[in-house]
C-alpha positions in Angstrom: 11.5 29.8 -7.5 13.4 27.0 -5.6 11.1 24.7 -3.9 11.5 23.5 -0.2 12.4 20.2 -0.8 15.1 21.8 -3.4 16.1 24.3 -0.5 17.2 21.4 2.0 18.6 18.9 -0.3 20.9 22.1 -1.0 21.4 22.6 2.4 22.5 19.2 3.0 24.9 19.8 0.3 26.6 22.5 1.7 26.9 19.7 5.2 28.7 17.3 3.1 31.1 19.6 1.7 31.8 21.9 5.4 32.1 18.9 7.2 35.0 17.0 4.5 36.5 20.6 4.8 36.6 20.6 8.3 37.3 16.8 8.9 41.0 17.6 6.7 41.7 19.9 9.3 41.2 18.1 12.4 44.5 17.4 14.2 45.3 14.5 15.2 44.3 14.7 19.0 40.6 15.0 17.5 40.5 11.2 18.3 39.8 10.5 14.3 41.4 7.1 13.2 43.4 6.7 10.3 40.9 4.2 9.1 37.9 6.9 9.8 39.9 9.7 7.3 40.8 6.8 4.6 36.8 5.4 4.6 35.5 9.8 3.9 38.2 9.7 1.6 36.9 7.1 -0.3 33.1 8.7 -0.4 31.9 7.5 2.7 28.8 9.9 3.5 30.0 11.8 6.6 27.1 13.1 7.9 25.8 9.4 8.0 28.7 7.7 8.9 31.4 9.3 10.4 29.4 12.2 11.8 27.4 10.4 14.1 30.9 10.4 16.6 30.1 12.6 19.6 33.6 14.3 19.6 33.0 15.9 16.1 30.3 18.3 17.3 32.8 19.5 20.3 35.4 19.5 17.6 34.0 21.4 15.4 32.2 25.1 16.0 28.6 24.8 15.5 28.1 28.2 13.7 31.1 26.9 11.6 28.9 24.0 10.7 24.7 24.6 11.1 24.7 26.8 7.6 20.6 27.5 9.0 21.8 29.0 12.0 20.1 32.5 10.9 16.7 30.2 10.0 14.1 30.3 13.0 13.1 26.7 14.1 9.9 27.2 12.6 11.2 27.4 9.0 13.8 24.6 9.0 10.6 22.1 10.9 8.3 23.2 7.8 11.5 22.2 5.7 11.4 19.0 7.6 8.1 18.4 6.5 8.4 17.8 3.1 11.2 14.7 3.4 10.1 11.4 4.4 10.5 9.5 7.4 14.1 8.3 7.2 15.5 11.3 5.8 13.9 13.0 8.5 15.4 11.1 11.3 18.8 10.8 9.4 19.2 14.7 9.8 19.3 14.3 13.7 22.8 13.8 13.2 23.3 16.9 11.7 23.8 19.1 14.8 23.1 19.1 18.5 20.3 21.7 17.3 18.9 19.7 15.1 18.9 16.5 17.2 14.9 17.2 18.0 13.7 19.0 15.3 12.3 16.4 13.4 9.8 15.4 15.9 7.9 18.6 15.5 7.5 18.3 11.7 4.3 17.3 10.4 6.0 14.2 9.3 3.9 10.7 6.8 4.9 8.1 9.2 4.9 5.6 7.2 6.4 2.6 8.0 5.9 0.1 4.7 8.1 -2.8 4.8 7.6 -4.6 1.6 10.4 -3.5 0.1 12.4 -5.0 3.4 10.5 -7.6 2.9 11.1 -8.7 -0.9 14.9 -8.5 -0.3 14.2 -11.1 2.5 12.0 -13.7 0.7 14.3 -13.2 -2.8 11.2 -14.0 -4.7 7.6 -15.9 -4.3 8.1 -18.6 -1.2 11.4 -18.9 -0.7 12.0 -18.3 3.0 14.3 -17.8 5.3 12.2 -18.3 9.2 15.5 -16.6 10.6 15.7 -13.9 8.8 11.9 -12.9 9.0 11.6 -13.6 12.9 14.8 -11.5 13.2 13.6 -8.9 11.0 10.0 -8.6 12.2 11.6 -8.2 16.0 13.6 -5.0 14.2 10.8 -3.9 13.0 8.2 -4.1 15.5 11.4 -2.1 18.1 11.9 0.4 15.2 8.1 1.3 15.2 8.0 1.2 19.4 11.4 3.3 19.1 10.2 6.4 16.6 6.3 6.4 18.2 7.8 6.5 22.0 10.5 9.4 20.8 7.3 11.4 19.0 5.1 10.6 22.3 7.9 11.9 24.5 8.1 15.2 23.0 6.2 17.7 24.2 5.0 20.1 20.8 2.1 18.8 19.6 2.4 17.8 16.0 0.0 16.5 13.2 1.1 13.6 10.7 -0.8 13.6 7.4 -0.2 9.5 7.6 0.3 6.7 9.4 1.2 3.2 7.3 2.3 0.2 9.0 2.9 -3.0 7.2 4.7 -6.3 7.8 4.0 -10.5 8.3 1.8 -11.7 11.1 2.4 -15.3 12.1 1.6 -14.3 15.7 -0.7 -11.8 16.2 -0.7 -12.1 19.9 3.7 -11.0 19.9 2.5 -7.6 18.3 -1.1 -7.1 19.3 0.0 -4.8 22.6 2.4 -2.8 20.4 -0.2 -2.1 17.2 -3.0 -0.8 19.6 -0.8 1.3 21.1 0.4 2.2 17.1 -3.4 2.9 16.1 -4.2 5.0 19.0 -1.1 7.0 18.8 -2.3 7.7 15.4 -5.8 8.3 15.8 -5.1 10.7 18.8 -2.8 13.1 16.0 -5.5 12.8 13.5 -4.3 11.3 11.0 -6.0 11.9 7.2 -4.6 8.4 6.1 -4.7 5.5 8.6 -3.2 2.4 6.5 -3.2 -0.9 8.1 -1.5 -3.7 5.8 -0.7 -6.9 7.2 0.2 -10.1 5.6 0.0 -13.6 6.4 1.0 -16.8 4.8 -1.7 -19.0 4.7 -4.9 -16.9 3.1 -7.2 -18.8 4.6 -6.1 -18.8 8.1 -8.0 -15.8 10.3 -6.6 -16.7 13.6 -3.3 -15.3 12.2 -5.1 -11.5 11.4 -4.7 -8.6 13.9 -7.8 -7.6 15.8 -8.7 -3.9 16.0 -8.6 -2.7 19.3 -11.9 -3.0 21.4 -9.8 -0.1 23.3 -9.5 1.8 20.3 -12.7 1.5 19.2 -14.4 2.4 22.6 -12.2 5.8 22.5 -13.5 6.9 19.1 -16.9 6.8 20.3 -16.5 8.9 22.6 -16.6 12.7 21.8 -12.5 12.9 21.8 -12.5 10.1 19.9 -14.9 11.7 17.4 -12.9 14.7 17.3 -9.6 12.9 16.2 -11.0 10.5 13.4 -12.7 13.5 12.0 -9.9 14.4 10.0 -9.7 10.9 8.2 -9.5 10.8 4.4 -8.6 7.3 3.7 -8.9 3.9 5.8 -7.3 0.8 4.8 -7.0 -2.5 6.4 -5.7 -5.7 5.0 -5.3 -8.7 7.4 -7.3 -7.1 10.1 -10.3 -8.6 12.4 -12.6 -5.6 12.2 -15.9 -6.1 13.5 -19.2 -5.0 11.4 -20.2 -2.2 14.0 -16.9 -1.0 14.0 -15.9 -0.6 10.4 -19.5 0.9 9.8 -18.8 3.6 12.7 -15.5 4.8 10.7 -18.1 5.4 7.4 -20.7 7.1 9.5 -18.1 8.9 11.7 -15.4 10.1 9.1 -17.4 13.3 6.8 -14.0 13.4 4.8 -13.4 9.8 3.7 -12.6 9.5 0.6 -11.3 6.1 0.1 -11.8 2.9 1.6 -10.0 -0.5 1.3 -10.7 -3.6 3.5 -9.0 -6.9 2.2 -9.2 -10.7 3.9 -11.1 -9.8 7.6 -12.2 -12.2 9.6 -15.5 -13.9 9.9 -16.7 -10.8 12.4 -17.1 -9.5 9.4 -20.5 -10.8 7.7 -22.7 -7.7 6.9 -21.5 -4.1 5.5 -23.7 -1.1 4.7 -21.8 2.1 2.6 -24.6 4.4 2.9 -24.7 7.7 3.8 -28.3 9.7 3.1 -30.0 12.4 1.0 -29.2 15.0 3.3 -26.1 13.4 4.3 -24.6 11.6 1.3 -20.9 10.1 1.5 -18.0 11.7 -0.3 -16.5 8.1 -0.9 -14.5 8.1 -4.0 -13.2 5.0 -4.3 -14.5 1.7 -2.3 -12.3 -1.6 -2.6 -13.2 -5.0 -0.8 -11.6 -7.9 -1.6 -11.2 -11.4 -0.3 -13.9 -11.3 2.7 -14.6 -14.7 3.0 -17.0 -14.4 5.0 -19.3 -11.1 4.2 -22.7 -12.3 3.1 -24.8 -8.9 2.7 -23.2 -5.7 1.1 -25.4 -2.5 0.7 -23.9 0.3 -1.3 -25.9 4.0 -1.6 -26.0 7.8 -1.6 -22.5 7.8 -2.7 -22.9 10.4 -5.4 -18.8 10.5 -5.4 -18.1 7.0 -5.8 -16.1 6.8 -8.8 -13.8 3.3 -8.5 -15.4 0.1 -7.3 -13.2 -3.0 -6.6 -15.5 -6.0 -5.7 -13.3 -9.0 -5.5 -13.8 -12.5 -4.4 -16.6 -12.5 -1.8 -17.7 -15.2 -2.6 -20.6 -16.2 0.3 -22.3 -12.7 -0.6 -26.2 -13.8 -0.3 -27.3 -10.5 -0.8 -25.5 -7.3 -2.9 -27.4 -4.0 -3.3 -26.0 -1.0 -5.1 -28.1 2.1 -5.3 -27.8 6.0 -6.4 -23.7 6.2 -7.6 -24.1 8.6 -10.3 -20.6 9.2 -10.6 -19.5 5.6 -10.5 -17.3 4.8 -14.2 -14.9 2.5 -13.1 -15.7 -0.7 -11.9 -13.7 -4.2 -11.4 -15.7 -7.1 -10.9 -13.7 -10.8 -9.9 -16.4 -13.0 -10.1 -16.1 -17.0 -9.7 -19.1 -17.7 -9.3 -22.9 -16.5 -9.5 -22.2 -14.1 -12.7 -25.7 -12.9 -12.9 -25.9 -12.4 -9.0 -23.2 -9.1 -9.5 -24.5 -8.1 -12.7 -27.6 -7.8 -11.9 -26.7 -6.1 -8.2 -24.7 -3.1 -10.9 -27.1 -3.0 -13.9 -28.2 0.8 -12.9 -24.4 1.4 -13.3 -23.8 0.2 -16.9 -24.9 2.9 -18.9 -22.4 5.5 -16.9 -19.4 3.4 -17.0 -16.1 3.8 -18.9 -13.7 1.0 -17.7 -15.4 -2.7 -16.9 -12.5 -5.0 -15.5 -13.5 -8.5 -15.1 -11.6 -10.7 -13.1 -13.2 -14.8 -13.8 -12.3 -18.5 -14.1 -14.7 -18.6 -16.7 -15.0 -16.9 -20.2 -17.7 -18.7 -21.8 -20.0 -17.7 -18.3 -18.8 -14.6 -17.8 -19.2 -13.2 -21.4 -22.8 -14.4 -21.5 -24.3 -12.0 -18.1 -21.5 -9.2 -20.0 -23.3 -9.0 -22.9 -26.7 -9.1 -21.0 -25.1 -6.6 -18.7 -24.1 -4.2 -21.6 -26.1 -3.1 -24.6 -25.5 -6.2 -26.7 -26.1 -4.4 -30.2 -23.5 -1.8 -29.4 -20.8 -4.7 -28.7 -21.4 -6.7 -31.9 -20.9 -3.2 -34.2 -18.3 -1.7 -32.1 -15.6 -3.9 -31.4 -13.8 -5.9 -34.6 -11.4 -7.7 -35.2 -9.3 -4.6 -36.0 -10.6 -2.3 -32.9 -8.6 -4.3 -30.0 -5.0 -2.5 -30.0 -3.8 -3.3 -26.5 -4.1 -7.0 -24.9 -2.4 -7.3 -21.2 -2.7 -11.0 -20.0 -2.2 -10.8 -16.0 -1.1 -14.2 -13.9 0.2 -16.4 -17.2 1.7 -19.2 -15.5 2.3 -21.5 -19.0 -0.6 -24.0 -19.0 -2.0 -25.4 -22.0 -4.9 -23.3 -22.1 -2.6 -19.9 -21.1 -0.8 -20.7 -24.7 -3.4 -21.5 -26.4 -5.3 -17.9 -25.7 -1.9 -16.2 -26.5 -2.0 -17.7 -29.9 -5.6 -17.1 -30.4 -4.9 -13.4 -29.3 -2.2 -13.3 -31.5 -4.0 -14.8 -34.4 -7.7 -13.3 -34.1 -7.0 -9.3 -34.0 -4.9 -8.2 -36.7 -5.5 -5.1 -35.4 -3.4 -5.3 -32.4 -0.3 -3.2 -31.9 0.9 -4.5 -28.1 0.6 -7.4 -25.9 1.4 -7.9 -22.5 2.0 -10.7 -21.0 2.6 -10.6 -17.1 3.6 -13.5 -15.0 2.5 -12.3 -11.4 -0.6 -13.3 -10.2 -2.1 -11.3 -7.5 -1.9 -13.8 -4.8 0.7 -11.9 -3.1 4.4 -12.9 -2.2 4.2 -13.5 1.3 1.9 -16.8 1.0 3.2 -20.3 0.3 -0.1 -21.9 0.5 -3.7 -20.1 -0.4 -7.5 -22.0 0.4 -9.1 -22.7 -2.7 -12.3 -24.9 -2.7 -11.7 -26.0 0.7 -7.9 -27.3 -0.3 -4.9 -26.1 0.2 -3.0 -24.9 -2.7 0.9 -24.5 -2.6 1.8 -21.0 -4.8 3.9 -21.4 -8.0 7.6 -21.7 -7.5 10.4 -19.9 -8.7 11.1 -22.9 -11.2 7.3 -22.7 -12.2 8.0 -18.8 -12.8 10.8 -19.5 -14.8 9.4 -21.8 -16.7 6.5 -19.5 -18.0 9.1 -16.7 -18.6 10.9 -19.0 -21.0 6.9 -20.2 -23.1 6.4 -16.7 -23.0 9.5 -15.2 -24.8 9.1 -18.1 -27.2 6.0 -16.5 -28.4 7.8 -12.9 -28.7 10.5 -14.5 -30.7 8.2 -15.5 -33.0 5.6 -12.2 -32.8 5.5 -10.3 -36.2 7.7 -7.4 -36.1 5.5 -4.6 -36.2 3.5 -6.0 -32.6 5.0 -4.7 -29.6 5.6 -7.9 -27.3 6.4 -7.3 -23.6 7.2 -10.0 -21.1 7.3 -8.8 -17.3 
């Protein structure tokens, strides 16, 4: 049975080929340039390129052309549906009928720029200020453009998502436009509300966005209660959300599944995931990461909590974690305080399958695991020959990276594959992080290079039956 994705992508097949037909047979007096017929020639996509000139639709008969034209609107909006964004828009082009259909499909708006982005920066801090003040003002008018166009139009419509993400250096240029972003989608009722701003100096809070004080009157309001009822996931990196308000989204949101906040501001000190016996949360997976400033963290009556990431809080004062039967996968990055978090998830340990820790200190760290775990089954489990799969994650060449590479290398003679990945997880868009108080310029592309070179020496002289992968 064809699919509806399969259907249109057919459809837009049969375009392609009716419209090269037809565009041979234009005369002359069709106003088509030499230049236009030599560039479809050639493969130019004409219902991108060359179709986009008004006189082709009077040229051209539209039952001639629209191959749907039997299919009610209804069908080919569903069809809409399953393409993303982009390709959605693209097929406005099509025909004068189609030049609105989009904007009734339940469409993911989701407007992710990293990829933009990456082309821009051309690796880990090298910047062009031009290009990415130029870019961001494209950005910010394509978002305005596609929201006004959708608010315009007058058949309601519900989008399953709504993602936004690009580089804040000044919140205040963009904080009009991303209220009225947030409230457009809140008001369709989003089920996945993503929020995932970057800045380049980690540290810095005055660059994050605030959530709207509008936005966050309206959803307490019955309305407002209405719309956010349909949420299923809520993320927010590089956002100013306030205690109260974050905490109303868990209390207020029966369907959320999955929350992520990442690097909030210092409004941000006390956090309580709990739902209640008669009223427990159907959270499945809880990430929080980088808040700075979060001191006390209560987590309970999340029977469907099963992936926890608790990263680099590191002024928590007070961490409780209560009934999460179902939690078996949890990733700890701990720099300090070992025993603190250990202790806070010791009615976890027996139930879990995956323990990721994430440390600047082995010999510390392996002391509260082994307390943390049942120490016996360690020590007669786990040999020499029982490790088969080693993945080293942010290997930037040092002294000591090489000298656990060799170790690795020389300790388990079981081991069939080692990774060894150069990123580390301070992302791309920052040249300079806070650590300790200091600021700490990121690894260059030279440094990069460098540790892509140590590490391929090792492969070259890996035995040949060890799978040795450098990324």
């Amino acid at each position: 049975m064809i699919t509806p994705i399969q259907m249109i992508t057919k459809l837009f097949r049969s375009y392609r080929q009716k419209f090269r037909a037809a565009l041979k047979a234009l005369p002359d007096s069709a106003g088509l340039t030499q230049q236009g017929r030599e560039e479809e020639e050639k493969g130019v996509d004409g219902i991108e390129k060359t179709m986009t000139s008004a006189f082709l639709l009077t040229e051209l008969e539209e039952h001639e052309l629209d191959l749907t034209s039997k299919l009610p609107d209804d069908v080919v909006i569903h069809l809409l549906s399953f393409l993303n964004l982009k390709e959605a828009i693209r097929t406005s082009v099509l025909s004068g009928r189609w030049r609105d259909l989009w904007k009734s499909a339940n469409l993911a708006l989701d407007f992710e720029a990293e990829k933009e982005l990456l082309d821009i920066y051309n690796g880990w801090i090298i910047f062009d200020d031009h290009a990415m003040v130029k870019y961001r003002m494209w950005y910010k008018n394509a978002v305005n453009g596609v929201v006004r166009q959708l608010q315009q139009h007058n058949r309601a419509t519900k989008h399953t998502k709504f993602r936004v993400g690009f580089t804040l250096t000044n919140p205040s240029n963009y904080d009009g436009d991303i209220d009225r972003w947030v409230e457009y989608a809140i008001s369709k009722r989003v089920e996945c509300l993503d929020l995932t701003f970057y800045v380049r100096c980690k540290g810095d809070t005055r660059k994050l966005y605030v959530f709207s004080e509008a936005c966050y009157n309206h959803i307490k309001t019955p309305d407002g209660l209405s719309d956010v009822k349909s949420l299923r996931s809520l993320r927010l990196n590089c956002v100013a959300v306030r205690t109260d308000i974050l905490e109303h989204f868990i209390s207020s949101c029966p369907l959320l599944e999955e929350l992520a906040v990442a690097r909030a501001s210092n409004s941000l000190k006390k956090l309580r995931v709990v739902g209640s016996s008669q009223s427990p949360l159907r959270l499945k997976y809880l990430e929080l990461r980088y808040l700075d400033y979060l001191k006390s963290l209560e987590i309970d009556h999340t029977p469907c909590l099963v992936r926890l990431i608790y990263d680099e809080c590191l002024r928590m004062e007070e961490l409780r974690v209560g009934n999460c039967p179902g939690l078996v996968d949890l990733n700890l990055g701990l720099h300090s305080r070992y025993n603190f978090a250990f202790e806070a998830f010791s009615g976890c340990a027996s139930q879990l399958k995956s323990l990721l820790l994430k440390t600047n200190s082995i010999l510390h760290t392996s002391r509260c695991a082994f307390e943390f775990c049942d120490q016996d089954v360690v020590h007669t489990k786990m040999t020499r020959e029982s490790i088969k799969v080693v993945e080293i994650v942010g290997f930037r060449g040092y002294e000591m990276d090489c000298q656990l590479v060799e170790y690795i290398m020389e300790y388990f003679v079981g081991l069939k594959r080692i990774v060894i990945d150069r990123a580390i997880e301070t992302p791309f868009f920052y040249d300079e992080w806070l650590f300790g108080g200091k600021k700490i310029k990121a690894c260059t592309q030279a440094d990069a290079d460098d540790a892509e070179k140590l590490a391929l020496g090792f492969k070259s002289r890996a035995p040949p039956a060890l799978e040795f992968i450098v990324i």
